[in-house]
C-alpha positions in Angstrom: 10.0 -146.1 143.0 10.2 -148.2 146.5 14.2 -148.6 147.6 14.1 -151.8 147.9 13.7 -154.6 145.5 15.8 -155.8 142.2 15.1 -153.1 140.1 16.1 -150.5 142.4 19.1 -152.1 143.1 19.8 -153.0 138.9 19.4 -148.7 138.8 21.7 -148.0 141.6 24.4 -149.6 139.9 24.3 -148.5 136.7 27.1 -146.0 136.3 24.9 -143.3 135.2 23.3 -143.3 138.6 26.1 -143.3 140.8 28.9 -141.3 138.7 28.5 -138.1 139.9 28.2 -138.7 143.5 32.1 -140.1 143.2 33.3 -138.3 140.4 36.0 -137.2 142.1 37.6 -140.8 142.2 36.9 -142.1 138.8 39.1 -142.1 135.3 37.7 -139.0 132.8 34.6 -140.5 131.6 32.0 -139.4 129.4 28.5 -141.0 129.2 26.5 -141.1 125.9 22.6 -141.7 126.0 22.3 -144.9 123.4 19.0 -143.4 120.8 16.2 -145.9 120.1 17.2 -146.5 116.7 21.1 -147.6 117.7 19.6 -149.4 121.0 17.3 -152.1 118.2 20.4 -152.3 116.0 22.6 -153.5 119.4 19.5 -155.6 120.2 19.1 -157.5 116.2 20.9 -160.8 115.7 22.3 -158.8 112.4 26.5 -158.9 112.6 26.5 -155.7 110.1 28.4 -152.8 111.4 27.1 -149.6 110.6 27.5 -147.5 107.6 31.3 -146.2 107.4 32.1 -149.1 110.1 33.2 -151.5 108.0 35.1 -152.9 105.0 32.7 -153.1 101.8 33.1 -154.3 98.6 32.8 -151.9 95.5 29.6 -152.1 93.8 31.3 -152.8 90.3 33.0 -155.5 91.6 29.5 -157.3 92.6 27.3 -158.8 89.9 24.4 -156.9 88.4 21.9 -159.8 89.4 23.2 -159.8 93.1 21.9 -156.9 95.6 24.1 -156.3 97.7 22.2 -153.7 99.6 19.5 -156.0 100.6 22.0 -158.7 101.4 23.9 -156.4 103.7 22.2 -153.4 104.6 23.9 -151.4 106.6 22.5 -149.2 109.3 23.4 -145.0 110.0 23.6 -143.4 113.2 25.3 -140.4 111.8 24.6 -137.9 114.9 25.7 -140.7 117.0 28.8 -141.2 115.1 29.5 -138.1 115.8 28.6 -137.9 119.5 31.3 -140.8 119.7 34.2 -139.3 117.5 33.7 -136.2 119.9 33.9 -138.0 123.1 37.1 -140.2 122.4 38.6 -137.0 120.9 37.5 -135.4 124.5 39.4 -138.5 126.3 42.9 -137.9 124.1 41.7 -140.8 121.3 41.5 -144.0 123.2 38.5 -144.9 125.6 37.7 -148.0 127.7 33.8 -148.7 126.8 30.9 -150.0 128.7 27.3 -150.3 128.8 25.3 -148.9 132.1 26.2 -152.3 134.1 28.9 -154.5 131.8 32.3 -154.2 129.9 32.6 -156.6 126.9 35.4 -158.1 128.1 34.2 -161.5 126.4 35.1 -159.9 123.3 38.4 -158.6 123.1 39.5 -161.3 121.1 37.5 -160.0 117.9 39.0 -156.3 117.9 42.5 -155.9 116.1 44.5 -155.0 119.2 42.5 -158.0 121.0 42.0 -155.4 123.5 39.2 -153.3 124.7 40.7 -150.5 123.6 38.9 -147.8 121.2 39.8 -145.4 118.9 37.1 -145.0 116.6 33.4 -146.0 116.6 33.8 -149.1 114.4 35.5 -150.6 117.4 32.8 -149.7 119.9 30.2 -151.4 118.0 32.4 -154.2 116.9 32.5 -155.6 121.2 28.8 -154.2 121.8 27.9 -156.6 119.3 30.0 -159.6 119.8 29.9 -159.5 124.1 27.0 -161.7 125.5 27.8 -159.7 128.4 26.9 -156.6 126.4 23.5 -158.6 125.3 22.8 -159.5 128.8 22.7 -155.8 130.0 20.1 -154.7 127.1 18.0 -158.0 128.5 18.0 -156.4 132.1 17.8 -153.4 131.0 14.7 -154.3 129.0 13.5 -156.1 131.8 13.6 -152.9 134.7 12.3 -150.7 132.0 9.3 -153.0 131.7 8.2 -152.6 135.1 9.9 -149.3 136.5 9.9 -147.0 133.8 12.0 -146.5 130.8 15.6 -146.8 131.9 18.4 -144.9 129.6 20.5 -147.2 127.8 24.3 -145.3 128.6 27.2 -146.2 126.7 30.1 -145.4 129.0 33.5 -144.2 127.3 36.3 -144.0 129.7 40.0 -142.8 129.3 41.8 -145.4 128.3 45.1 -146.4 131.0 46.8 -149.2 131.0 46.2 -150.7 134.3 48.4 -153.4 135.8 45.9 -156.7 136.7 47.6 -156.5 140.2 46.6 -153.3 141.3 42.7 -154.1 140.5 40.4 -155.6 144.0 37.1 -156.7 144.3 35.1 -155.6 147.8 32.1 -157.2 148.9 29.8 -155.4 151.5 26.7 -157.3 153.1 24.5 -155.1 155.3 27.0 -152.3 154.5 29.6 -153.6 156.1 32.6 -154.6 154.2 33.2 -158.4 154.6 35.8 -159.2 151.8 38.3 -157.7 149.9 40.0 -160.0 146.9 42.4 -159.2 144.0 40.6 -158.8 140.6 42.8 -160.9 138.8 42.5 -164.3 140.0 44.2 -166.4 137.6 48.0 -164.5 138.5 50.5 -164.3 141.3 51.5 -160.9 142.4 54.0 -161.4 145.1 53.7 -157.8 146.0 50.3 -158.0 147.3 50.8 -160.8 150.0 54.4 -158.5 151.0 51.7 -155.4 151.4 48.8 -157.1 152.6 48.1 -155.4 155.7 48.9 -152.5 153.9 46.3 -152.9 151.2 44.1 -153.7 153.8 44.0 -151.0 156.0 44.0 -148.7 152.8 40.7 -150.2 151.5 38.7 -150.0 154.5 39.8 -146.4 155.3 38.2 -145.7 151.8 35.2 -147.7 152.1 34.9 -146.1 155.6 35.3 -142.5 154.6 34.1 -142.4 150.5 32.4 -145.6 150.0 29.6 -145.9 152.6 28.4 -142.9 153.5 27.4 -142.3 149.6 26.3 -145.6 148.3 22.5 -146.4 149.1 22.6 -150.3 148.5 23.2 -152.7 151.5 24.6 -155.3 150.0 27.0 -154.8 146.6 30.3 -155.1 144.9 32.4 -152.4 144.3 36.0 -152.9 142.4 38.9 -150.4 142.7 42.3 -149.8 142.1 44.8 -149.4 144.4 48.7 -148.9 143.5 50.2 -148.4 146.5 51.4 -145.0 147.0 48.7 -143.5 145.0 45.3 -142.4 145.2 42.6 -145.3 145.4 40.2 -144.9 141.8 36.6 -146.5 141.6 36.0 -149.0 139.1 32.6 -149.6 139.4 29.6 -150.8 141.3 28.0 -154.1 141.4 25.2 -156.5 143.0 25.4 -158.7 145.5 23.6 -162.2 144.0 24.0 -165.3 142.9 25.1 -164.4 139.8 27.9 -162.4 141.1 31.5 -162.9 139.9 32.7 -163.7 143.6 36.6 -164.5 142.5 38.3 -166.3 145.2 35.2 -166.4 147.7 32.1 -168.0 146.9 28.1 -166.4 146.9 27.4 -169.2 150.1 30.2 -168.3 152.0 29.3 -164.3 151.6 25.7 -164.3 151.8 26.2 -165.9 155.7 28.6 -163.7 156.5 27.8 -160.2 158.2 29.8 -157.8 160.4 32.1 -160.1 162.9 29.8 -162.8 162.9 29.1 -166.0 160.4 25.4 -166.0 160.2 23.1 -167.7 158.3 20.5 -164.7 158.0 20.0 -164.1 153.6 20.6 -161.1 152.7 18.5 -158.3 153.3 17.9 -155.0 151.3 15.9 -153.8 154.2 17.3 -154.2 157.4 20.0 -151.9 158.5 22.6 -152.5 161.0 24.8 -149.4 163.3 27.8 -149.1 161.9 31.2 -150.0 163.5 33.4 -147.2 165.2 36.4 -147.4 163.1 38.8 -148.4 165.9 36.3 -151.3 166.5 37.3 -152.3 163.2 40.2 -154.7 163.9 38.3 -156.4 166.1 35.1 -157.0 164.8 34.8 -155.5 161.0 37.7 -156.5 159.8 37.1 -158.0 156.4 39.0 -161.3 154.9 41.5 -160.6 152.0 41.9 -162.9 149.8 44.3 -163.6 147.0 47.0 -165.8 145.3 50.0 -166.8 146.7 53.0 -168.8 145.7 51.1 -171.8 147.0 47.6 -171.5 145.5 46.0 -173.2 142.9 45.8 -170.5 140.2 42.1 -170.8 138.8 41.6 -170.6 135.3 40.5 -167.5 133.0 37.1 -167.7 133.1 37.2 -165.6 129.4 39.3 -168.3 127.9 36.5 -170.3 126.5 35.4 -166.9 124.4 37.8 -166.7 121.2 37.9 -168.1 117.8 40.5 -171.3 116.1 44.2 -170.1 115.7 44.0 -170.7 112.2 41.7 -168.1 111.8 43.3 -165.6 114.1 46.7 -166.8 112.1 44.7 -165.9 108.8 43.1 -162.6 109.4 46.3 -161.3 111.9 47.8 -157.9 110.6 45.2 -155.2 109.2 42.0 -156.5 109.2 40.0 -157.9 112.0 37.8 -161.1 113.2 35.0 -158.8 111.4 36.1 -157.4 108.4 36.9 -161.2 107.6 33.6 -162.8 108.5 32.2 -160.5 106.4 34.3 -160.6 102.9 33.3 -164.4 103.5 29.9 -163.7 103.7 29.9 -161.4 100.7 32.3 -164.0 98.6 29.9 -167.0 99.2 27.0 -165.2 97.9 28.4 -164.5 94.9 
């Protein structure tokens, strides 16, 4: 396959490509190849978990002339039941999941800790198949396989930390230079980070410098860290560089003009290359722009707000059950 072009750059940044080269800065993660079989079920319109997933009525207490088997078939993945129960085991019972590019963060709402936290595969497919992140990935993933070759569908399990929003940043690099650094969390103040800007600063592009660049193939991505001061830096992930890029406080215009001490208007390129900067040239003319909210800023708004469900109904099914297990006693009552 050429290095250049969308699909190339779609492979680089699924996790499964680039996890081993930085292993050594990531959370304990473990990476599970998605079968055909469970890879159609993500890709059906059917909200049915799988078999031992979800809450089911007793058969007695269903009417002989109703089948409730055709009605609400449930699908079996037992080996990869078990593939998951042994990997969240592995990462001590709670897991962070995500597919090779996307978390489903648009679905929190519909798990029972409205986190995406994971204990048990009945959570995992619960947010695979209510994210239209989640969705989108299997469509690109579709897509590259189409015309480069069948791409492995990897459901990404990692260790499950509580993370503080503040400590999370967004870079941007355009012709492998870094150009912008902003904090993840865009729709908080975190007084800290405008005390220890410099600080933050001078730690990021040290790492980019010395783990990030030399590594990573791509000219022009994102890549999102955490960084507590005082503490080793961790790598979240890596992402394109497009139109379609979540670019927090900066926007896709401003970065795709901007290249190493310069403004111009040259597009983005995932051809050329440029020499890179000594790093005491980097004050002067690498240095990217930070970013983030201060005391006087506008707060944007949460951009995940819009994905959630009435208040009576999270009001109604609060406690044991979930969003899920709900919308599907409904189902079952109604077609009784």
């Amino acid at each position: 396959m050429a290095k250049t072009g969308v699909n190339f750059e779609y492979l680089q940044c699924s996790y499964e490509s680039w996890y081993n080269r930085f292993k050594g800065d990531v959370h304990d993660s473990s990476i599970v190849h998605v079968p055909a079989n469970v890879l159609s079920y993500l890709l059906s319109d059917v909200m049915v978990l799988p078999k031992n997933c979800s809450i089911t009525r007793q058969r007695k207490e269903i009417p002989a002339c109703y089948d409730a088997e055709e009605e609400l078939e449930e699908p079996e993945f037992p080996d990869f039941n078990e593939k998951l129960k042994e990997a969240i085991q592995g990462l001590g019972g709670k897991v962070f999941v995500k597919l090779n590019w996307s978390a489903p963060k648009d679905a929190s709402w519909i798990t029972s800790t409205r986190s995406l936290c994971c204990s048990d595969p009945a959570d995992i497919y619960l947010l695979l198949k209510s994210s239209s992140y989640i969705s989108d990935d299997l469509s690109v993933l579709k897509e590259v396989s189409e015309t480069s070759g069948d791409v492995p569908c990897c459901l990404v399990l990692k260790k499950w930390i509580e993370i503080h929003p503040g400590t999370e940043y967004r870079c941007f690099v355009v012709d492998k230079n870094l150009v912008g650094v902003c904090q993840r969390d865009t729709t908080s103040y975190f007084k800290y980070i405008g005390d220890n800007k410099d600080s933050i600063l001078e730690l990021i592009i040290n790492y980019f410098q010395d783990h990030i660049k030399p590594k990573f193939p791509l000219n022009n991505y994102t890549f999102d860290i955490i960084l507590a001061l005082g503490m080793k830096i961790n790598l979240v992930d890596f992402g394109l560089l497009n139109k379609n890029t979540d670019c927090l406080l900066f926007s896709w215009k401003e970065l795709k003009k901007r290249k190493c001490g310069t403004s111009t208007k040259t597009p983005l390129s995932t051809e050329k290359e440029h020499s890179p900067c000594d790093r005491n040239q980097i004050s002067s003319c690498c240095k990217p722009e930070f970013r983030y909210i201060d005391e006087f800023t506008n707060v944007p708004r949460n951009q995940c707000k819009h994905y959630g469900i009435p208040m009576d109904v999270m009001h109604f099914c609060s406690g044991e059950k979930n969003v899920a297990d709900y919308i599907q006693e409904e189902i079952l009552n109604n077609s009784l």
